[in-house]
C-alpha positions, 0 to 999 in steps of 0.5 A: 530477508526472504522477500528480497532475495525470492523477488526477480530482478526486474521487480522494483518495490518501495515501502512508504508511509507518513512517518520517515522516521518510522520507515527507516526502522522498518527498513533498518529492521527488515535489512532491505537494502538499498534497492528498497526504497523508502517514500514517505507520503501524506494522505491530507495531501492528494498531490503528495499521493498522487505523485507516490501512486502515478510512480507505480503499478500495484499499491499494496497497503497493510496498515488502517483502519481502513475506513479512516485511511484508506480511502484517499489512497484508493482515490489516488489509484483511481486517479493514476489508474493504479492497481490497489490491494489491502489486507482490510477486513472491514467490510462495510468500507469494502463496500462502500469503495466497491460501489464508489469505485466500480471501473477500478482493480481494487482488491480488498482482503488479499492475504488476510488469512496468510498473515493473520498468524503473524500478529 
């Protein structure tokens, strides 16, 4: 796996979801190791969130729509005061976040066009 072997040792990331079952093929399927973590979290519940997102520095999420699922985990960043990132191209719900959560590090759209070719 590319990403784990290119990542320097000081890095530590996780994948996380609300399906334990589902991130254990992902893992199992990337071959991640045990250095990778698996964290699964409940968007209904923002404690559940919040004590996922206050763990980290950056949350970089590639899964929506969006506009249903997102937003709680934006609110979660702003609360812990951790960086935010998405592949979102929804626009209407960019806008939305931008002018909600304007003090934030919020950063929609990133990569869109790099993995557009893997779908």
């Amino acid at each position: 796996n590319y990403s784990s072997k290119q990542k320097p040792n000081a890095l530590r990331w996780a994948i996380a979801g609300r399906n334990m079952e589902k991130l254990e093929d992902v893992h199992r399927h990337l071959s991640l190791g045990s250095e990778v973590d698996i964290i699964e979290a409940d968007l209904s519940i923002p404690e559940s969130l919040d004590s996922l997102i206050s763990k980290t520095s950056v949350v970089l999420t590639t899964a929506g729509p969006y506009a249903k699922i997102g937003t709680p985990i934006v609110e979660s960043c702003v609360r812990c005061g951790t960086n935010y990132c998405d592949i979102t191209g929804e626009v209407p719900w960019v806008r939305t976040i931008a002018d909600q959560f304007d003090e934030a590090a919020l950063v929609p759209f990133i990569g869109r066009q790099e993995l557009a070719h893997l779908t």
